[in-house]
C-alpha positions in Angstrom: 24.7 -12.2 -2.9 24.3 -13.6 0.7 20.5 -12.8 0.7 20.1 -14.1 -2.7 21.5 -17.3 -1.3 19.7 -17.2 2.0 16.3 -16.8 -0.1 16.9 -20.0 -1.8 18.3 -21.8 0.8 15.1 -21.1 3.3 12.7 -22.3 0.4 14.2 -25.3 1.0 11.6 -27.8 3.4 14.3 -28.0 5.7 16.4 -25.0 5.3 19.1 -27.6 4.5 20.7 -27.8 0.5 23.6 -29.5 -1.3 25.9 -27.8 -3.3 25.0 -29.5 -6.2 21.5 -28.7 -6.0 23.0 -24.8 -5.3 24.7 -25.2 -8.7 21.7 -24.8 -10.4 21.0 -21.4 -9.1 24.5 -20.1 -10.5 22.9 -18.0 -13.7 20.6 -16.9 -11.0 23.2 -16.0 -8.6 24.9 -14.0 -11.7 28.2 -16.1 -10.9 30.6 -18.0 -13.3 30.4 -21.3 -13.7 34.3 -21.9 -13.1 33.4 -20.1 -10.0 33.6 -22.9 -6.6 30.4 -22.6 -4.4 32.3 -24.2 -1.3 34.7 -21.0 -2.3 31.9 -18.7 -1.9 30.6 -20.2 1.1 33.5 -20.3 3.2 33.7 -16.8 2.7 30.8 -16.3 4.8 31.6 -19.0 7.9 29.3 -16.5 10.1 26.5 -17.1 7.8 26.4 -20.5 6.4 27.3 -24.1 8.3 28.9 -26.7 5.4 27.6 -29.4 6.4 29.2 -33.1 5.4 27.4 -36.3 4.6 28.5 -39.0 3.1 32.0 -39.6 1.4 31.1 -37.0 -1.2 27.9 -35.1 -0.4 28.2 -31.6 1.1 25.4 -29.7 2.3 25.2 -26.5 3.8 22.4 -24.8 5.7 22.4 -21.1 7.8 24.0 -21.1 11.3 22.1 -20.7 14.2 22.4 -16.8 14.6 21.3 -16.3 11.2 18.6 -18.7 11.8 17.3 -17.0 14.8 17.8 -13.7 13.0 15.5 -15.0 10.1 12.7 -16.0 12.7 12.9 -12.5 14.5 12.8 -11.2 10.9 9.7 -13.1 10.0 7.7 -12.4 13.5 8.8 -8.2 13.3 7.5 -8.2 10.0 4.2 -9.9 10.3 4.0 -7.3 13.6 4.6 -4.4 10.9 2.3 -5.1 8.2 -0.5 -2.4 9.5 2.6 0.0 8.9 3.3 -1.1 5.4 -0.3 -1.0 4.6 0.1 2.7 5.8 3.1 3.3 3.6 1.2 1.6 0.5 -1.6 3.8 0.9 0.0 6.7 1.2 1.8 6.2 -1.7 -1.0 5.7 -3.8 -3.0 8.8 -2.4 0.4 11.1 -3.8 -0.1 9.6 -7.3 -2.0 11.6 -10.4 -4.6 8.7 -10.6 -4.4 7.3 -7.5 -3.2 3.8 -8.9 0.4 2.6 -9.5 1.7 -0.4 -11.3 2.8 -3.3 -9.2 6.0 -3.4 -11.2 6.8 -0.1 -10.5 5.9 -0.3 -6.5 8.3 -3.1 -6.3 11.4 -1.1 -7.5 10.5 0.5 -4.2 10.1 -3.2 -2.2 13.7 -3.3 -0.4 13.2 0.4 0.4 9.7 0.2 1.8 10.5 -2.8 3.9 7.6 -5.1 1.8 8.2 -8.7 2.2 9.2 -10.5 -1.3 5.3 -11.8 -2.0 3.7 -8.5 -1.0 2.0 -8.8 -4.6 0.2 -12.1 -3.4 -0.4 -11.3 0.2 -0.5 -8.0 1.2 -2.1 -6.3 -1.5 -5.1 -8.8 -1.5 -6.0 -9.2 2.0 -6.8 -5.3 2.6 -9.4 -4.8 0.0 -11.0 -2.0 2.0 -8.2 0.1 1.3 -6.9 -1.1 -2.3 -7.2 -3.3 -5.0 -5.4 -5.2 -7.4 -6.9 -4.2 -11.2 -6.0 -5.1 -14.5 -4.5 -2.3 -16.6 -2.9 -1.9 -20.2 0.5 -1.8 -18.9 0.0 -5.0 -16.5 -1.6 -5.3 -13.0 -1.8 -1.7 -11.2 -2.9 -1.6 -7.0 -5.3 0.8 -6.9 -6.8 3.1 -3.9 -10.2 2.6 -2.5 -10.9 4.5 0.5 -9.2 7.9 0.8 -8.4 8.7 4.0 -8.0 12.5 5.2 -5.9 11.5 8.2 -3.5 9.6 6.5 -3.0 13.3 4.0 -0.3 14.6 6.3 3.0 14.7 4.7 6.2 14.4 7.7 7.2 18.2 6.5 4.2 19.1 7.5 4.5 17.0 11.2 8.3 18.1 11.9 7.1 21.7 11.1 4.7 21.7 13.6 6.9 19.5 16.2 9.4 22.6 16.1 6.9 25.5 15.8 6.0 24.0 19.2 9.6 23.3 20.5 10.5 26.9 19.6 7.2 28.4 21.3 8.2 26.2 24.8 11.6 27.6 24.4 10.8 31.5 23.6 11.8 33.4 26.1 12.0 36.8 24.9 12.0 40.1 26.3 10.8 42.0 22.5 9.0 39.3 20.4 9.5 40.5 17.3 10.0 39.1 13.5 13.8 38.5 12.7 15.3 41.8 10.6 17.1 39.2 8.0 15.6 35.9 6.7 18.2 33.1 7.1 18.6 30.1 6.0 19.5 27.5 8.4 21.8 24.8 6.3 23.4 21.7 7.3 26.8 21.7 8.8 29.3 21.1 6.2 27.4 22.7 3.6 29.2 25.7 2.0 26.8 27.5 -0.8 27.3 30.5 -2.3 25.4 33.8 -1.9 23.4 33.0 -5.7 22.1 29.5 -4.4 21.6 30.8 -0.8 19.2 33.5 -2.4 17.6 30.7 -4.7 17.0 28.0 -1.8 15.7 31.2 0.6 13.1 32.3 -2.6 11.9 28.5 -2.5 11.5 28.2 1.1 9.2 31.0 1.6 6.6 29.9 -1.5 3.6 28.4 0.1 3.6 24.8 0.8 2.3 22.3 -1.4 1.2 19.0 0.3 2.3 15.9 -2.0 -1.0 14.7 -1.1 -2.8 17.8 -2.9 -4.4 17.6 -6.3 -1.4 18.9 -8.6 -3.3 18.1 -12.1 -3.2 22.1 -12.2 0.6 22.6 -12.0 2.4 23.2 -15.0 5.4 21.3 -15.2 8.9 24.0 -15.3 7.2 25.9 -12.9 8.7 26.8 -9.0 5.2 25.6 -7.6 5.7 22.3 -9.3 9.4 22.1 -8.2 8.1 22.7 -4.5 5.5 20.4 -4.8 8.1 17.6 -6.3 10.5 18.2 -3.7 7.7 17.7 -1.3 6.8 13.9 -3.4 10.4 13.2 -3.0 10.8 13.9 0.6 7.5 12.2 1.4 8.8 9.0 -0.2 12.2 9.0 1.3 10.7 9.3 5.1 8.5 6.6 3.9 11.5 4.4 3.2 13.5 2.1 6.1 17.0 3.5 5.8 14.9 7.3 4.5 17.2 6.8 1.4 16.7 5.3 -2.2 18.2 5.4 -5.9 17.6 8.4 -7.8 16.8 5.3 -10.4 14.0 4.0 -8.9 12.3 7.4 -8.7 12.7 7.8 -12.0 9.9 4.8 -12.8 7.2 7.1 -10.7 7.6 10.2 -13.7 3.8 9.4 -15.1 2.4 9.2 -11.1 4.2 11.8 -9.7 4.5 13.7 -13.3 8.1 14.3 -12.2 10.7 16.2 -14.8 13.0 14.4 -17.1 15.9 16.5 -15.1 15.1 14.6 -11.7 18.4 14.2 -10.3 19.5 17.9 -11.4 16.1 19.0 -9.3 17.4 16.8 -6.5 21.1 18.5 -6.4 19.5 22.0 -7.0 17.7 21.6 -3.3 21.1 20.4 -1.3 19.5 21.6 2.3 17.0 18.7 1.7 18.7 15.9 -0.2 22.1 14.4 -0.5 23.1 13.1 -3.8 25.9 10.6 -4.0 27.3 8.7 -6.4 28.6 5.1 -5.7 28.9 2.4 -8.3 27.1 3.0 -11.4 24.0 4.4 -9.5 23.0 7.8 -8.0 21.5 7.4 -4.0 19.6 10.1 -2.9 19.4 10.4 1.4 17.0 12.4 3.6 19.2 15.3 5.3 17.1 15.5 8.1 17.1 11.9 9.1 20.7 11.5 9.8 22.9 13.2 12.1 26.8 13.0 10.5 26.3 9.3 9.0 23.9 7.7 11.3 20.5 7.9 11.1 18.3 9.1 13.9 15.2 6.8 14.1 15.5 2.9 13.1 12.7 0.8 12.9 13.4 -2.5 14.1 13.6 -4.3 10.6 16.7 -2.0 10.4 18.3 -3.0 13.6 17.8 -7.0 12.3 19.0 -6.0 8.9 22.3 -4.4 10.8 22.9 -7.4 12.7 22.8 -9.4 9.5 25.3 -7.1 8.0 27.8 -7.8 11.1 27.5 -11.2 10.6 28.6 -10.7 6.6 31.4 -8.8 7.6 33.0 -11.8 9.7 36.5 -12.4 8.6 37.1 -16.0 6.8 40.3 -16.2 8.9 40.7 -14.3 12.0 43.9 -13.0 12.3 46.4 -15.5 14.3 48.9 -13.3 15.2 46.9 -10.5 17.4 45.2 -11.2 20.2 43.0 -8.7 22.2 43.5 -8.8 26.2 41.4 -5.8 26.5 40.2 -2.8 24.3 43.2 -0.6 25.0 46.2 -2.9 24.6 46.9 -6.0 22.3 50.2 -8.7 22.8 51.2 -10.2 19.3 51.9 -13.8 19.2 54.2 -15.5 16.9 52.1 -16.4 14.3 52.2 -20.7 13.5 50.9 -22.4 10.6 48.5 -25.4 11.2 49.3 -28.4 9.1 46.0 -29.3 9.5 44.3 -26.7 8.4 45.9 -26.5 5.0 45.4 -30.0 4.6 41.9 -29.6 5.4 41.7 -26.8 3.5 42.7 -28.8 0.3 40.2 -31.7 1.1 37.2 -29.3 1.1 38.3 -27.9 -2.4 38.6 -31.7 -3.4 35.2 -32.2 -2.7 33.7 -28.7 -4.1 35.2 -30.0 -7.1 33.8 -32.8 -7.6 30.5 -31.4 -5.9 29.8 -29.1 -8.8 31.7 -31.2 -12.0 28.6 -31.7 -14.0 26.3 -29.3 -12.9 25.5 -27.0 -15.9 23.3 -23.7 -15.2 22.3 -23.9 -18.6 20.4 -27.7 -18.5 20.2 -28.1 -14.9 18.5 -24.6 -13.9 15.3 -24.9 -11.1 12.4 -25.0 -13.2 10.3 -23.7 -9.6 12.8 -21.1 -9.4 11.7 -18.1 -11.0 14.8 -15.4 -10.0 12.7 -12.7 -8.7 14.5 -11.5 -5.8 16.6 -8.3 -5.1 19.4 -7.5 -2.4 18.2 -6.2 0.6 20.5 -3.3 0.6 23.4 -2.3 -2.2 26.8 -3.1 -2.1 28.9 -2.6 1.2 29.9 0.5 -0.5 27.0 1.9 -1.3 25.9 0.4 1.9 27.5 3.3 4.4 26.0 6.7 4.7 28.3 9.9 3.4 28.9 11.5 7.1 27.4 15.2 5.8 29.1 17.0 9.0 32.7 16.1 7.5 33.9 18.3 4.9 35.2 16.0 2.7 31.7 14.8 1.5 29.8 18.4 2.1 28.4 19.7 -0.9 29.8 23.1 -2.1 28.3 24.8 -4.8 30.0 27.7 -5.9 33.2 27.8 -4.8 35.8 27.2 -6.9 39.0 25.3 -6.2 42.1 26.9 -6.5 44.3 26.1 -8.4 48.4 25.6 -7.7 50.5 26.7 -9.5 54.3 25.9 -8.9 56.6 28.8 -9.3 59.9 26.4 -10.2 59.1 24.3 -13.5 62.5 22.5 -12.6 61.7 20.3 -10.0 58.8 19.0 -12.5 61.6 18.4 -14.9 64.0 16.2 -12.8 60.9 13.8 -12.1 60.9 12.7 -16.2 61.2 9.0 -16.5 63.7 7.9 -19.2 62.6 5.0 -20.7 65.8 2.2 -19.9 66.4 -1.7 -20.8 66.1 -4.3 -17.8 70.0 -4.2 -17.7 69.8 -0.4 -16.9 70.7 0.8 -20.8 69.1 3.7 -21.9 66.3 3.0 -24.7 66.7 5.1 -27.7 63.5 7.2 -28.7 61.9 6.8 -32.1 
């Protein structure tokens, strides 16, 4: 919600809105129209600066940090376009025909880090590396210079980063090959001895680079399982936060000729992916790229993004009655109400009032204003990474819960509620 508002509000000449111009965004904005904007605003004090002018005019407009975070945003991101170039290409040199819709890529825009007109901009300024074609199913980018160095998947880099750590730190006195093959799993994970035997069977089949020609495979196979795991994996370490919805993999099934049972392949390979459910959508993260719930290696547009996300999570109203003298110890103070504020308080609702009385989202809606943004990252729950070194959110396949069985059925009996009257009379039972 706060980016979809910052979008609009930096469209702006000036970066500087009313509220009743803001009411015409509210189908946009998905909110209700009994819903205050000077409400919604407030919320976020660390974000927006309400501005008054005038007896009855309100305008609001981004504070300074966010404004200077928007800049920094801007400038990293013009620096990084040679890297999303890389991404884009690489993307399109793992798909069957070596094309992909734009539609489809810009499920993937948050995740990839693309600006919001990367349809417009990026993809027409590089034209000796794609192109923008017309297709049946709408306007497709399509790849026109394959290039051999860009065909190395990050499997394929880590493996030989720690075939090379491992050589440098051999130190041996009888180098020979180990008597059992084990499987090295994440901490936290607990898998039984069927799926340990499955995952060990699918690590030592030959592996498929994403970036192979896979018209060959047959889908239901376990070489086209590898080499989909391998698609998958390449994707999410293409990605900012190397994380994504299972969802918007799902739109890739004709380039990738993934299975209908995508998420089931995805949970079937837990030493590689974490599947978690929050909301109404699956998200799938990158093992290897996050130590407990941190990731290892953030790009700079990440460390912006996080920044942004501090600045969201600002308290409307500090708390009055604690204050911090250091980071060990805190003295409470009598808390005191401030007449003032209340009444100010009051005024501001006045005036959001009569701000938005009149303002329909159904006659007054932005013509220019076309709604084609998304969130830069989910909701704050979804937001947070499962810490996969806790065993709460480990995945254990397997192992059955047991189950508890109490040995006195009388204590469950003297816990029945009989149903009673306010006065405390007992209700009879029909």
């Amino acid at each position: 919600m706060v980016l979809k508002i910052r979008q609009i509000l930096v469209s702006q000449p000036d970066r500087t809105m009313s509220l009743r111009e803001l009411g015409r965004y509210k189908r946009a904005l998905g909110l209700d129209e009994k819903r205050r904007l000077i409400a919604l605003l407030r919320k976020f004090s660390a974000v927006f600066e309400i501005v008054e002018e005038g007896v009855y005019s309100l305008k609001f407009k981004l504070t300074p940090e966010v404004e200077r975070l928007y800049l920094e945003e801007l400038k990293v991101g013009s620096e990084m376009e040679d890297l999303l170039v890389v991404k884009l290409r690489k993307l399109l040199m793992m798909s069957l025909e070596k094309r992909i819709l734009l539609e489809k890529i810009a499920h993937l825009r948050t995740d990839l880090g693309l600006p919001l007109e990367f349809r417009d901009t990026i993809c027409h300024r590089y034209p000796q590396c794609f192109r923008v074609i017309a297709t049946s199913g709408g306007p497709a980018l399509e790849l026109t210079h394959w290039d051999p160095e860009l065909a190395v998947s990050a499997a394929q880099l880590a493996e030989e980063e720690n075939r090379a750590r491992e050589i440098e730190e051999k130190n041996l006195i009888i180098d020979r090959p180990p008597k059992f093959n084990r499987v090295r799993l994440p901490k936290g994970l607990v898998l039984s001895r069927g799926e340990l035997k499955r995952i060990s069977k699918c690590r030592d089949r030959p592996y498929i680079s994403p970036y192979s020609d896979f018209l060959a495979l047959r889908s239901g196979t376990p070489e086209k399982e590898k080499h989909a795991c391998g698609v998958v994996h390449e994707i999410l370490s293409l990605t900012v936060e190397k994380r994504t919805l299972v969802d918007h993999l799902t739109h890739f099934r004709k380039e990738f000729r993934f299975s209908q049972q995508l998420r089931g392949m995805l949970i079937r390979h837990p030493d590689m992916f974490y599947v978690t459910l929050k909301g109404d959508r699956d998200s799938v993260f990158l093992r290897e790229a996050y130590h407990g719930s941190h990731l290892v290696e953030k790009d700079r547009l990440l460390l912006i993004k996080e920044k942004l996300r501090s600045l969201v999570s600002v308290p409307q109203f500090p708390r009055k009655g604690v204050s911090k003298k250091d980071d060990d110890s805190a003295e409470v103070i009598p808390e005191q109400k401030d007449a003032s504020d209340e009444e100010g308080a009051e005024d501001w609702s006045d005036v959001g009032d009569l701000m938005i009385d009149g303002v329909d989202g159904d006659d007054n809606e932005d013509d220019d204003f076309d709604g084609n943004y998304e969130d830069d990252w989910i909701e704050e729950d979804e937001d947070r990474p499962p810490d996969f070194d806790e065993d709460g959110s480990s995945v254990k396949i397997g192992i059955r819960k047991p189950i508890e069985q109490t040995g006195n059925s009388t204590d469950n009996e003297e816990k029945i509620l009989v149903p009673t009257f306010p006065d405390g009379r007992p209700r009879e039972c029909w």
